[in-house]
C-alpha positions, 0 to 999 in steps of 0.5 A: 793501053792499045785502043779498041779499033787499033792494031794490037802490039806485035808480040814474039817470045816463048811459050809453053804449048800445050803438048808440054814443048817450048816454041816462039810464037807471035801475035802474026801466026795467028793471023786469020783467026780471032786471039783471045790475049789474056794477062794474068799476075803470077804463077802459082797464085790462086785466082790465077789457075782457076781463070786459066783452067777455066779458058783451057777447058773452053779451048773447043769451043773457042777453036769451034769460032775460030779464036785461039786463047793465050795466057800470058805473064812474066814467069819463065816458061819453065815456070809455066811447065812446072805449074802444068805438072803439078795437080790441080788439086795441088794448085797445079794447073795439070793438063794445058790446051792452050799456049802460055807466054813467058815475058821475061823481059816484060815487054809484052805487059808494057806493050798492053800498058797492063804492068803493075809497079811490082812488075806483075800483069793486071788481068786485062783480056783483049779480043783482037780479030783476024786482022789484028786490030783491037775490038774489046778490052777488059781489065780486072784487079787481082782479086776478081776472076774473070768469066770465060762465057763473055769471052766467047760470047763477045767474040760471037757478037763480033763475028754476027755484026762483021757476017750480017752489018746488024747491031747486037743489043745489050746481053746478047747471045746467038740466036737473040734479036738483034737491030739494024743500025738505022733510025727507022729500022731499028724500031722493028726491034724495039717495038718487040723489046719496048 
């Protein structure tokens, strides 16, 4: 699995966008921004919609921190479309704000190290920042969604350590108190929090 601190995996394939058209993409276009890259198992699966429903309806406010999402895997992208198509009182996935990768060669699931024997992606998030390295990982089993709230706030915690060289301490979110990595400075906000 690549390693938090290093360079994610260069990706190139299809994807269905969200105007319903087909377009390569890759891991290097986005360059400059911060890519939320999240590994789902299969279409038409049932905690599947409700996690990439969930990261599509947050798409501005990811836009507004400067992070683009992309759900990826292994089904075709005509998959992917004839999924968007179908209601989501169906199981559909209707309206999409976000790209979704086919990796029909399943070469971006052994890139990311997140294949299952049968083929199929665990569902493994990694935040890459605007130079493409690595800088969280997380990875679920098939049966538990994830939570689009952490994703953004994450990559906010990122953001505020790289604008102000201050820590951020365990459930932070903007606005919180947070430290200066140094023993003596420190205590300023331990001693609010102690």
């Amino acid at each position: 699995m690549p390693q938090v601190t290093k360079p994610a995996p260069e990706f190139k394939a299809t994807a269905l966008m969200p105007n319903k058209t087909f377009q390569e993409i890759s891991l290097s276009q986005y360059k400059g921004k911060w890519v939320v890259l999240f590994f789902y198992p299969l279409d038409f699966t049932f905690v599947c919609p409700t996690e990439i429903i969930a990261f599509s309806e947050a798409a501005p406010q990811f836009e507004k921190i400067n992070a683009q999402p992309i759900a990826c895997s292994i089904d075709s992208q005509f998959n992917h479309l004839a999924w968007v198509n179908t209601p989501r009182a169906e199981g559909g996935l209707g309206e999409m704000k976000i790209p979704m990768l086919a990796d029909l060669t399943q070469q971006i699931v052994k890139d990311y190290d997140v294949q299952l024997d049968a083929g199929m992606a665990l569902r493994a998030t990694f935040v890459i920042d605007p130079n493409g390295v690595v800088q969280h990982t997380t990875v679920n089993n098939l049966p538990v969604g994830r939570n689009v709230e952490e994703m953004l706030r994450v990559i906010q915690a990122f953001q505020f350590v790289e604008e102000h060289g201050e820590v951020c301490p365990a459930g932070w979110n903007p606005g919180d108190d947070t430290m200066v990595p140094d023993p003596e400075k420190s205590k300023n906000y331990f001693s609010k929090h102690g």
